[in-house]
C-alpha positions as semicolon CSV with decimal commas, in nm:
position;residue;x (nm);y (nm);z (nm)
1;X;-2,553;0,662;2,583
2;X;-2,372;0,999;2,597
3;X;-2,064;1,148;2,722
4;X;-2,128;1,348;3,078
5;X;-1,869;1,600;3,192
6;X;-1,760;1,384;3,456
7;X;-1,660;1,079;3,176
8;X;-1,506;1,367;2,986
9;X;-1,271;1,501;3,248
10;X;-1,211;1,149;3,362
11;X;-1,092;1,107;2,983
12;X;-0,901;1,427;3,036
13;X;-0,690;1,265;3,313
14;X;-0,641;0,972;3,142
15;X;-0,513;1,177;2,862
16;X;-0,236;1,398;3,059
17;X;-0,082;1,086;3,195
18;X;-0,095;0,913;2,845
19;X;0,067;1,185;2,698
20;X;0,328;1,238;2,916
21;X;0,407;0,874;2,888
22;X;0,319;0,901;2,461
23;X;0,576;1,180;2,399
24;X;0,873;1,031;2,588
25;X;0,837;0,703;2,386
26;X;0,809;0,926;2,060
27;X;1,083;1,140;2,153
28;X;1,305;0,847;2,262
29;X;1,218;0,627;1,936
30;X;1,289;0,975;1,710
31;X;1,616;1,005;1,904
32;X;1,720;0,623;1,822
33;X;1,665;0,726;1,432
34;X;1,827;1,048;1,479
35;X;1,539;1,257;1,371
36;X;1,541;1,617;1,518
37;X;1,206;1,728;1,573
38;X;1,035;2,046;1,720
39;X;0,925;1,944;2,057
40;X;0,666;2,170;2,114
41;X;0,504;2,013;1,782
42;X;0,539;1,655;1,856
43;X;0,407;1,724;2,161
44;X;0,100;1,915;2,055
45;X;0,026;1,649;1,798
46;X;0,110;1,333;2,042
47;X;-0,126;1,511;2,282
48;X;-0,417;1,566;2,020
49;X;-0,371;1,208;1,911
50;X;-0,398;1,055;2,250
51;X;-0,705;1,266;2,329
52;X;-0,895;1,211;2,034
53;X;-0,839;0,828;2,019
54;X;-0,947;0,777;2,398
55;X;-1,283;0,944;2,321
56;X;-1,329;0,687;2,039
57;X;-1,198;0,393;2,240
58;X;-1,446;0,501;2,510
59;X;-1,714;0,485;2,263
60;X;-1,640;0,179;2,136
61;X;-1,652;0,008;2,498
62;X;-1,937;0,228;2,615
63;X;-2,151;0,095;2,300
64;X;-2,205;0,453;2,178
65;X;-2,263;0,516;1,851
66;X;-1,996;0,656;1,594
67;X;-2,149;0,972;1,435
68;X;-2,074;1,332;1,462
69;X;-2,183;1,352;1,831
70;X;-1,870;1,116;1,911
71;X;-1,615;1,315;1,636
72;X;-1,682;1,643;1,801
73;X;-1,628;1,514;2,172
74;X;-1,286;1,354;2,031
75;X;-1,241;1,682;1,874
76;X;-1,274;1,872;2,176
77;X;-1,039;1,599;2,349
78;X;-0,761;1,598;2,179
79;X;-0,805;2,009;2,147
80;X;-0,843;2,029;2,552
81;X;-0,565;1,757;2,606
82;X;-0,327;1,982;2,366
83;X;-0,371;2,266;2,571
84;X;-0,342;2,131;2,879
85;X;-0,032;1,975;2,729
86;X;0,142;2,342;2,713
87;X;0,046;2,434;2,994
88;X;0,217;2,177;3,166
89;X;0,537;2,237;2,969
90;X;0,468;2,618;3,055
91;X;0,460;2,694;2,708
92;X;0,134;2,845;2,620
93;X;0,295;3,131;2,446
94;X;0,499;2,937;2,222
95;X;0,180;2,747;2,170
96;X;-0,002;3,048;2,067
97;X;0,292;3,187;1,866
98;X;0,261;2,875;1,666
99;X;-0,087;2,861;1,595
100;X;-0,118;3,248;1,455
101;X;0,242;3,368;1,435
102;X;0,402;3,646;1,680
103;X;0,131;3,928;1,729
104;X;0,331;4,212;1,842
């Protein structure tokens, strides 16, 4: 069994509303420890996280096996959910900034 584009934007849906929902829970439990953290970085790494572990969640229901096939399409989840992440917060330049560093 492997991944079609349809299952993988499905996933992709899944992802934005699991994120959204992923990063107010961090933020709120960081704020109940009093831990300042960057929010464009918690976000970008909730986001990758979420992606990445639907894929293999998927897998594991769909019965497909775990090699590199299945690591790359988590890969490319939690890389697509990221972006799509800062885009929502209308960020993508402060995403790029902080990836390669202010190109002037």
């Amino acid at each position: 069994m492997t991944m079609t584009v349809e299952t993988f934007i499905g996933i992709l849906v899944l992802s934005a509303t699991a994120t959204s929902i992923g990063i107010e829970i961090v933020k709120n439990l960081l704020k109940e420890f009093k831990i300042n953290c960057n929010s464009m970085v918690l976000a970008c790494v909730v986001a990758f996280v979420v992606g990445a572990v639907e894929v293999v969640i998927y897998a594991a229901q769909g019965g497909m096996p775990f090699d590199y096939l299945t690591i790359i399409y988590a890969f490319c989840m939690g890389i697509v959910n990221v972006i799509g992440t800062t885009t929502g917060y209308d960020t993508v330049k402060a995403f790029i900034y902080a990836l390669f560093g202010k190109v002037d």
